[in-house]
C-alpha positions as CSV (number, residue, x, y, z in Angstrom):
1,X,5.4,-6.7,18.5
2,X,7.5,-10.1,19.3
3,X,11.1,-9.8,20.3
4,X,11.8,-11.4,16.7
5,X,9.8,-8.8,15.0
6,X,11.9,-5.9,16.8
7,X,15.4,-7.5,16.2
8,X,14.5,-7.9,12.7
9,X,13.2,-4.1,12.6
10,X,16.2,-3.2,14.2
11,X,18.4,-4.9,11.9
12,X,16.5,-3.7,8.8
13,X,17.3,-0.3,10.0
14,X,21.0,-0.8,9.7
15,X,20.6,-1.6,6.2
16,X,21.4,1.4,3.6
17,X,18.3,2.8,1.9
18,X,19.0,0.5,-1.4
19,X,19.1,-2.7,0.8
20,X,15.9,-1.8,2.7
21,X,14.6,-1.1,-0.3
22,X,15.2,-4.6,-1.9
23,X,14.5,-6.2,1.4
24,X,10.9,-4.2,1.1
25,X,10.7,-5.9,-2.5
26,X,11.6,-9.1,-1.5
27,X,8.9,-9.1,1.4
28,X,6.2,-7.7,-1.4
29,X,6.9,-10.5,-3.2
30,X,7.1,-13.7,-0.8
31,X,3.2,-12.3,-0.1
32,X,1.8,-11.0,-3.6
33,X,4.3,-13.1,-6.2
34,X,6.5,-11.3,-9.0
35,X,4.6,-9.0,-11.1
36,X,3.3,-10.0,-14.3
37,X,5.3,-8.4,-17.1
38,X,8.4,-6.5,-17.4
39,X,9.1,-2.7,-15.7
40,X,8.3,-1.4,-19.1
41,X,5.1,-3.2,-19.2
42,X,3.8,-2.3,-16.2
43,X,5.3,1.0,-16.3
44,X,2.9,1.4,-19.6
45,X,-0.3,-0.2,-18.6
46,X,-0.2,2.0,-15.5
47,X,0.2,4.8,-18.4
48,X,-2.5,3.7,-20.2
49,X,-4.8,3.1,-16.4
50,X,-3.9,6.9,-16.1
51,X,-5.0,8.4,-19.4
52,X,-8.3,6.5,-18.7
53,X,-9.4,7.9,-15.8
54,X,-7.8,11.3,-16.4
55,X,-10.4,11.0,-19.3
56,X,-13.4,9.3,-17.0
57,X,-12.6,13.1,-15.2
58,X,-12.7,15.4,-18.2
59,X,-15.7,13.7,-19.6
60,X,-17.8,14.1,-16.1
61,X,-18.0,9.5,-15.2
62,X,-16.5,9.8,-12.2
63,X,-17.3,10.8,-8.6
64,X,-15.2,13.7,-7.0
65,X,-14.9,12.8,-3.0
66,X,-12.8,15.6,-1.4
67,X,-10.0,14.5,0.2
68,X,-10.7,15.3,3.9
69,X,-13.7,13.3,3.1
70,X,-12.1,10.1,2.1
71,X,-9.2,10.9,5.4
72,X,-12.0,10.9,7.9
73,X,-13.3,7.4,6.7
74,X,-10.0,5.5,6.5
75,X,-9.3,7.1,10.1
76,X,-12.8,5.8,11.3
77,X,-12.2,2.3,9.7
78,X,-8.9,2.0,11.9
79,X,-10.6,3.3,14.9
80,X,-13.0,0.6,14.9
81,X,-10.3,-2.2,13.5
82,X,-7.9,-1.2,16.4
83,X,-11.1,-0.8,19.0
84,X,-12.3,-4.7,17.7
85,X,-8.4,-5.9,18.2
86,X,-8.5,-4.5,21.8
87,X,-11.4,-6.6,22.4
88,X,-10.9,-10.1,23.8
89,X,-11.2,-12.9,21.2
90,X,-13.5,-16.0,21.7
């Protein structure tokens, strides 16, 4: 990490929980944008996202990958990403 990066960890760290919090926020949205709709909007179409797929479960149309499963691929994708960033670029 740059010397930057660190002071501006270190600085972040000072903050109180809310402030990182809204500093986190503000970060999220200088990359992805504000969020379409209002908290209750998206508060209810993630409501509505849940019911579905609780009900894709109940009714058998979905796959079932057990957990250690799913851990061991995300750790073998981030092997390989951090082995590739070791490598020298050309």
């Amino acid at each position: 990490m740059n010397a930057i990066l660190e002071e501006l960890e270190a600085q972040a760290l000072k903050l109180s929980p809310g402030e990182r919090s809204e500093l986190i926020h503000r970060l999220v949205v200088s990359l992805d944008g504000e969020p379409d709709g209002s908290p209750e909007e998206i508060a209810q179409a993630w409501d509505k996202e849940i019911a579905r797929r609780v009900a894709d479960m109940d009714a058998g149309r979905t796959k079932w990958i057990p957990g250690e499963d799913v851990m061991a691929e995300i750790r073998a994708k981030i092997d390989a990403a951090s082995a590739n960033a070791d490598q020298p670029q050309r």
